[in-house]
ChimeraX commands (.cxc) that place a marker at each C-alpha (Angstrom):
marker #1 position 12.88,11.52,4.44 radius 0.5
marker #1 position 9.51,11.18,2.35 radius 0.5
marker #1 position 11.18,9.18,-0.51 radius 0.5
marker #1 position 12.12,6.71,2.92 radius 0.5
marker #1 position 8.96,6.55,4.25 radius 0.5
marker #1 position 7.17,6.03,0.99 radius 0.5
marker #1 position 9.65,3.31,-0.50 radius 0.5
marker #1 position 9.44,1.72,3.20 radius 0.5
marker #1 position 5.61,1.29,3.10 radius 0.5
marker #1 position 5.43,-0.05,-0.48 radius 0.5
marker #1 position 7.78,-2.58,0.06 radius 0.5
marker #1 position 5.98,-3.32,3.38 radius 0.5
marker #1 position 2.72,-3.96,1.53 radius 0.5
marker #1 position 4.56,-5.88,-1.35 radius 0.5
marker #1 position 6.64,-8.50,1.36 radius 0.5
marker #1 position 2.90,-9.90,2.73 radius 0.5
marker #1 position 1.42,-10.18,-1.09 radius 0.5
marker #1 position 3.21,-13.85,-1.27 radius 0.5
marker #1 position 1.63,-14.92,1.92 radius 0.5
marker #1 position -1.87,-15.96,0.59 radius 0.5
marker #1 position -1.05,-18.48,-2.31 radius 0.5
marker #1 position -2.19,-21.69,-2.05 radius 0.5
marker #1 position -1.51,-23.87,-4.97 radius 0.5
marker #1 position -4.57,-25.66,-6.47 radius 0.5
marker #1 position -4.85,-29.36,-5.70 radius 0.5
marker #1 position -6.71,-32.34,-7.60 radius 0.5
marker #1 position -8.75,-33.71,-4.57 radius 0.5
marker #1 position -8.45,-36.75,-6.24 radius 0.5
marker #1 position -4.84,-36.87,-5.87 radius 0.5
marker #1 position -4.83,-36.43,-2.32 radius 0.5
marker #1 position -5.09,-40.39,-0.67 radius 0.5
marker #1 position -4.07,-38.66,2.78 radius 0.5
marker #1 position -5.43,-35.62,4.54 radius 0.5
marker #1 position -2.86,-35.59,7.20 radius 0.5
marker #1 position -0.02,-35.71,5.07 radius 0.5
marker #1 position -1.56,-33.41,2.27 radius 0.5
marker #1 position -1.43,-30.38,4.75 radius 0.5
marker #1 position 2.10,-31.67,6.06 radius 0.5
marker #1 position 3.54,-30.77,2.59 radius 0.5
marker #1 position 1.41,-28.07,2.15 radius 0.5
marker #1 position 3.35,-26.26,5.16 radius 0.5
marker #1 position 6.47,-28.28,4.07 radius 0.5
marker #1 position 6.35,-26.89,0.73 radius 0.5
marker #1 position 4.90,-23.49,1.99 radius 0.5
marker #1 position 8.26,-23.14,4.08 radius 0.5
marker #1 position 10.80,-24.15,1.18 radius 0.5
marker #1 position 9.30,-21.73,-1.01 radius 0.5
marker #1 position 10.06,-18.94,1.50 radius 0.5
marker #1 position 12.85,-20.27,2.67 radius 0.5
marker #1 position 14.23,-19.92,-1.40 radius 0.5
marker #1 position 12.04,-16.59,-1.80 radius 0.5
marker #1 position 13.21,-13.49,-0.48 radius 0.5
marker #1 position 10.59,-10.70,-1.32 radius 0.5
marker #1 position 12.18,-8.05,0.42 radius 0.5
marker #1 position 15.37,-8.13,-1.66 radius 0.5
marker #1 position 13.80,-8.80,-4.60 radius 0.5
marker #1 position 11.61,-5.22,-4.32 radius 0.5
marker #1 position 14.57,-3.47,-2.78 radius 0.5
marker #1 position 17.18,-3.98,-5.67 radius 0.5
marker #1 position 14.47,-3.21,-7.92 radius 0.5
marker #1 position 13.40,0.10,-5.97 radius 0.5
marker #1 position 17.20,0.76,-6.54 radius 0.5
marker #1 position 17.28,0.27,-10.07 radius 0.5
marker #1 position 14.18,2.06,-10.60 radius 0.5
marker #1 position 14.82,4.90,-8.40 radius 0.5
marker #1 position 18.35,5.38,-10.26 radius 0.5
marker #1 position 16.39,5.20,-13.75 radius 0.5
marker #1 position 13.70,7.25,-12.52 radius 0.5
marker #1 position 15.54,9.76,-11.40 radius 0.5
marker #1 position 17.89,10.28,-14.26 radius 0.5
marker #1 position 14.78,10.30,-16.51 radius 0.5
marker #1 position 13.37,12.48,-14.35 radius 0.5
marker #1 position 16.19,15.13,-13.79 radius 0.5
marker #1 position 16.69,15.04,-17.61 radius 0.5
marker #1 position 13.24,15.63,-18.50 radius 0.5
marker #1 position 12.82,18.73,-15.67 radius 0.5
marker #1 position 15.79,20.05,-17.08 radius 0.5
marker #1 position 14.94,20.42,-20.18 radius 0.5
marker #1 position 10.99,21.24,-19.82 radius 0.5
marker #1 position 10.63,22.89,-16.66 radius 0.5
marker #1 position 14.17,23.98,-15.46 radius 0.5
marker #1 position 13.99,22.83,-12.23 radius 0.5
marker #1 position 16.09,19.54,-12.12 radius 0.5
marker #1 position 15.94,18.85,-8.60 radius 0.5
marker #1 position 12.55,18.13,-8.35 radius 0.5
marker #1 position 12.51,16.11,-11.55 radius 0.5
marker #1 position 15.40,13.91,-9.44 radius 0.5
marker #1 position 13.29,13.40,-6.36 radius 0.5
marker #1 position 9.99,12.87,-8.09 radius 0.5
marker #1 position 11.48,10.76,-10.93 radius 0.5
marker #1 position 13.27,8.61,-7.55 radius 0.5
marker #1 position 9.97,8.15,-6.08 radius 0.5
marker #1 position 8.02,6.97,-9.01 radius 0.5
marker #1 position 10.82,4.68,-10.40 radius 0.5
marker #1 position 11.60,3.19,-7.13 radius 0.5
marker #1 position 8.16,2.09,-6.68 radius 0.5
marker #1 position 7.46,0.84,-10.34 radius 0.5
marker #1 position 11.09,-1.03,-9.53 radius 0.5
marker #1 position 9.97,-2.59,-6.15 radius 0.5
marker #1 position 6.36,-3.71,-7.68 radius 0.5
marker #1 position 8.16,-5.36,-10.33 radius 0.5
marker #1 position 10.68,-6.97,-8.34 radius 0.5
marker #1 position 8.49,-7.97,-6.16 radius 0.5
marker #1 position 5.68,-9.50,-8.97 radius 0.5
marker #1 position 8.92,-11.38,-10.10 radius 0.5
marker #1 position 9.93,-12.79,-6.51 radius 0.5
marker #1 position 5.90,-13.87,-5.97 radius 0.5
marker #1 position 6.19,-15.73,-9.18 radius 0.5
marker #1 position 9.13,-17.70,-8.30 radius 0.5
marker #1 position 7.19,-18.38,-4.90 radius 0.5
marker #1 position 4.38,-19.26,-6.38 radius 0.5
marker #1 position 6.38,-22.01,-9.02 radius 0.5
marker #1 position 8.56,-23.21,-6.35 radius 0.5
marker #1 position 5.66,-23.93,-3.76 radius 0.5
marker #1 position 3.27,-25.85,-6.54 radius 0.5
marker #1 position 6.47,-28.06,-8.40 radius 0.5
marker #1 position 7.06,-28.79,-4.99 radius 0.5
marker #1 position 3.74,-30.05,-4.39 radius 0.5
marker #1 position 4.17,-32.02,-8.05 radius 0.5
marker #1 position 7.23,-33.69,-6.43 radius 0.5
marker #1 position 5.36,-35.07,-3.98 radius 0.5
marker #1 position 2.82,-36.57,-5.78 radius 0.5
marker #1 position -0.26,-34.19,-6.18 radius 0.5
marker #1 position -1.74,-32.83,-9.11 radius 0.5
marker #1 position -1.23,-28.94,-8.78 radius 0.5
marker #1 position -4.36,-27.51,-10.76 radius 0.5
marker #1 position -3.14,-23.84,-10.65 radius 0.5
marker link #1:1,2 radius 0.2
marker link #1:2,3 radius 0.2
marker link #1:3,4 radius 0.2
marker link #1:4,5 radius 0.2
marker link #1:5,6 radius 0.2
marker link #1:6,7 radius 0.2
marker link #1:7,8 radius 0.2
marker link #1:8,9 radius 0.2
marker link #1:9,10 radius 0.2
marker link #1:10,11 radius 0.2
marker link #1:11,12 radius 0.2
marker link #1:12,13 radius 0.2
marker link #1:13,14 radius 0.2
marker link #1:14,15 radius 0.2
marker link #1:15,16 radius 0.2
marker link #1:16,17 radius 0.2
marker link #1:17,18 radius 0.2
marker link #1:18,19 radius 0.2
marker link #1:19,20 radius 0.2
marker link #1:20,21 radius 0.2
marker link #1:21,22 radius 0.2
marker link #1:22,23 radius 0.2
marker link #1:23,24 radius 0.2
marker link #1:24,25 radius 0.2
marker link #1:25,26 radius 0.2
marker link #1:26,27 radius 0.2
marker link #1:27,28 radius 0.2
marker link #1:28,29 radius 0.2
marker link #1:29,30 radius 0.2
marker link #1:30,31 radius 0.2
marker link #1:31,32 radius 0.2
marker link #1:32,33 radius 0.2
marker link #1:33,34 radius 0.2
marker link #1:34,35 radius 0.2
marker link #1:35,36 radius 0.2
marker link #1:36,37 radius 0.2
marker link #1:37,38 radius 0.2
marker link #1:38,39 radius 0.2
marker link #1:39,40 radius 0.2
marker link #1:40,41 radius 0.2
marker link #1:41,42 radius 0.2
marker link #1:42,43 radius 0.2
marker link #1:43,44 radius 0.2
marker link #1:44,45 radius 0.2
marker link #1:45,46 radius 0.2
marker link #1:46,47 radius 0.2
marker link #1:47,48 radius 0.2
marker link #1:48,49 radius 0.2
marker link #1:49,50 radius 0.2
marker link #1:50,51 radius 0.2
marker link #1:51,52 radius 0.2
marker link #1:52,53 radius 0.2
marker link #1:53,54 radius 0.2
marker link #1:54,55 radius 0.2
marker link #1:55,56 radius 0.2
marker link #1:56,57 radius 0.2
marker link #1:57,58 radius 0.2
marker link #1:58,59 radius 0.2
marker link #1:59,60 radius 0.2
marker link #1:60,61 radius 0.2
marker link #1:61,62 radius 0.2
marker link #1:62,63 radius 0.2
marker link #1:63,64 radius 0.2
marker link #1:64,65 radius 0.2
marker link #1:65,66 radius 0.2
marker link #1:66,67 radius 0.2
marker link #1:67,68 radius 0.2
marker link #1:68,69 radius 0.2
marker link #1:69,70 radius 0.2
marker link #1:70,71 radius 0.2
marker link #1:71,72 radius 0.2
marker link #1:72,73 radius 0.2
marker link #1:73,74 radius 0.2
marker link #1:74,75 radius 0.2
marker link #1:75,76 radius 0.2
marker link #1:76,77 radius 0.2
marker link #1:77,78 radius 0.2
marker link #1:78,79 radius 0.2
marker link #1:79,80 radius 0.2
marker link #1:80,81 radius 0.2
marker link #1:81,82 radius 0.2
marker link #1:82,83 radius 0.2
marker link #1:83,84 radius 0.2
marker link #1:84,85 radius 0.2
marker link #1:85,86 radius 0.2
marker link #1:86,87 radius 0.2
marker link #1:87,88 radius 0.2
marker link #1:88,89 radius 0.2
marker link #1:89,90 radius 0.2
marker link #1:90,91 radius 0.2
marker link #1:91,92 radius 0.2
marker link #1:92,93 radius 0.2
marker link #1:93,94 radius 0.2
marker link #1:94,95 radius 0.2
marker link #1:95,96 radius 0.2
marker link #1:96,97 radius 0.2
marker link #1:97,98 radius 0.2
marker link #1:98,99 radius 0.2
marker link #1:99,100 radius 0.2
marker link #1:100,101 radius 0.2
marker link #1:101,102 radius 0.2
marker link #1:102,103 radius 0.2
marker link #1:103,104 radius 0.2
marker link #1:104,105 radius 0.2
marker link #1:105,106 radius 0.2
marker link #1:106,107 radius 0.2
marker link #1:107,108 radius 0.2
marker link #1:108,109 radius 0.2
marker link #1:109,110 radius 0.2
marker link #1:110,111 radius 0.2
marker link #1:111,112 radius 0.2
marker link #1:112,113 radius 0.2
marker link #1:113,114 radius 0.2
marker link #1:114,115 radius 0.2
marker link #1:115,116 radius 0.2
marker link #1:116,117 radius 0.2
marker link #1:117,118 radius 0.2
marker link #1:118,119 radius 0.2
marker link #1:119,120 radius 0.2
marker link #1:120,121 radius 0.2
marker link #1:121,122 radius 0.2
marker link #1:122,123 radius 0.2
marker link #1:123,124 radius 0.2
marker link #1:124,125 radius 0.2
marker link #1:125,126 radius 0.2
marker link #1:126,127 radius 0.2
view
């Protein structure tokens, strides 16, 4: 039930880390204020729309767990004896390096598809 709760929060904290990007913009390649901040939320909504955070951290909380926890039984086992608590802790701890890195992978793709977006449409993404 802990290994739940704790996998649950982290990727809670990891689906809103996407939500404050902004891409960079050349003011001088912005001839129209109005429409500028129609593709900004145009773009904003693609990017999510082709972004799915949640997944992303899950299947790599899955992966990791699994890894973790072999790793983790194996090493128990052979220093401490106890393998069940090497699973469980090695679950924990490999889940959430999994969902952080899923998750730093599913921002990134956010981030790129959000600013070549912006390119598309004629502004000069800065960052």
């Amino acid at each position: 039930m802990r290994i739940k709760i704790a996998i649950s929060s982290i990727l809670l904290a990891l689906a809103a880390s996407c939500v404050g990007y902004r891409p960079v913009i050349d003011p001088a390649s912005v001839q129209d204020q109005e429409r500028f901040q129609a593709d900004l939320a145009e773009c904003q909504n693609i990017a999510r729309w082709n972004t799915d955070t949640g997944a992303s951290a899950a299947g790599g909380a899955v992966v990791g767990g699994a890894i973790g926890a072999g790793l983790g039984a194996a090493i128990a086992g052979i220093f401490g004896g106890n393998v069940g608590e090497g699973l469980a802790a090695g679950a924990v701890l490999g889940g959430a390096q999994g969902a952080f890195g899923g998750t730093a992978a599913s921002e990134s793709r956010y981030q790129q598809i959000y600013a070549n977006c912006m390119r598309g449409r004629g502004y000069n993404v800065l960052y």
